[in-house]
Steps between C-alpha positions, in 0.01 A plus 500: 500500500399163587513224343111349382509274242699205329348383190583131424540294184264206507368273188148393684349780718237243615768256641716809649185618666431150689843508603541797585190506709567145637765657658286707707556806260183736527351577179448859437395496119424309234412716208428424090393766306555250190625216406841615428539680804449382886699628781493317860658643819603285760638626843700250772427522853597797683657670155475892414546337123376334294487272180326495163539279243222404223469538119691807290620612835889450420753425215734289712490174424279197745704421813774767400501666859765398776594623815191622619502528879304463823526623825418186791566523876582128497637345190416137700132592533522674161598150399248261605217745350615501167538160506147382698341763223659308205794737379778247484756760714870411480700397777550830760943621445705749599759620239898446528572847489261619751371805435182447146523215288658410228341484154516116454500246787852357483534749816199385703578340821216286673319624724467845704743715602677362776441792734165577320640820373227729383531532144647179470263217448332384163324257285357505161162395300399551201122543328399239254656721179825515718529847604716446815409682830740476839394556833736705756541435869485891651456533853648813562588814259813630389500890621388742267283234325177646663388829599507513863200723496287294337428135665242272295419115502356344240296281670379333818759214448798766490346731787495152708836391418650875609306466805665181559879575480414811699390255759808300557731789454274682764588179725814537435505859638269439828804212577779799410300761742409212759142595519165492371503862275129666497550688199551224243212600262750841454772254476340307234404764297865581477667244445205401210570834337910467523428154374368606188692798432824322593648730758564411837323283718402606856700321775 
């Protein structure tokens, strides 16, 4: 089963849409049968899932939804985009206790994790009815969180980022092995596909 769809509460589908889409959000539909009834579908970068929201789509009441999350490679990046493309992001934290976040932000420490913990970065926006979204630092998986038969990247952006750390850390093992090692795009693959399934990491 995976997850496909999050349906959002929102009192102007017009205004959701521009903000949505502002955000660089592709739009996959826009669809009104009738008056009463329009459903749009919104998808961020590099997501499996998407988001709907439009008219008779949902009982919850505008701005309702909390918690929401995104996945980001680098919550300081992350950061600066929402804010160049007009989504008024909070400050990035780390919480006190160091493994989520709490519910409120009475917990919320400034800035990232110290040791840039994967899983343990944040910061928070919200869309113009209030339905708050945060965005999570992960760099690497937790095991068991993937299947390590199946690698995927969601786009070109991820696929260059992987690429990247498997650059330095396959630096780091040419200086271990004190030579120049032939077979790195084997080497790469690995350590891309351990990466994502969260196992371990060649040496």
């Amino acid at each position: 089963m995976k997850l496909e769809v999050v349906v959002l509460p929102v009192s102007d589908v017009d205004r959701a849409k521009s903000f949505y889409t502002r955000l660089g959000w592709r739009l996959d539909a826009d669809i009104a049968p009738d008056e009463n009834f329009r459903v749009v579908q919104v998808t961020p970068p590099g997501s499996p899932a998407s988001v709907i929201f439009g008219t008779s789509v949902t009982s919850q009441e505008p701005g309702s939804a909390e918690g929401l999350h995104l996945i980001v490679d680098d919550i300081n990046a992350a950061h600066d985009a929402l804010k160049r493309l007009g989504a008024e992001p909070g400050e990035v934290f780390h919480d006190a206790g160091g493994v989520f976040h709490h519910a409120r932000t009475e917990d919320r420490v400034p800035g990232p994790d110290p040791q840039r913990t994967s899983y343990g970065s944040f910061l928070s926006f919200s869309d113009p009815d209030g339905n708050g979204w945060l965005l999570q630092e992960v760099t690497t998986r937790l095991p068991g969180r993937l299947d390590p038969a199946t690698t995927t990247f969601a786009s070109a952006e991820d696929l260059a980022s992987a690429l990247r750390r498997a650059a330095a850390a396959h630096g780091e093992h040419e200086r271990r092995i004190g030579a120049e090692d032939s077979n790195w795009p084997d080497w790469y693959a690995q350590y891309m596909v351990s990466e994502q399934a969260g196992t371990d990491l060649p040496l």
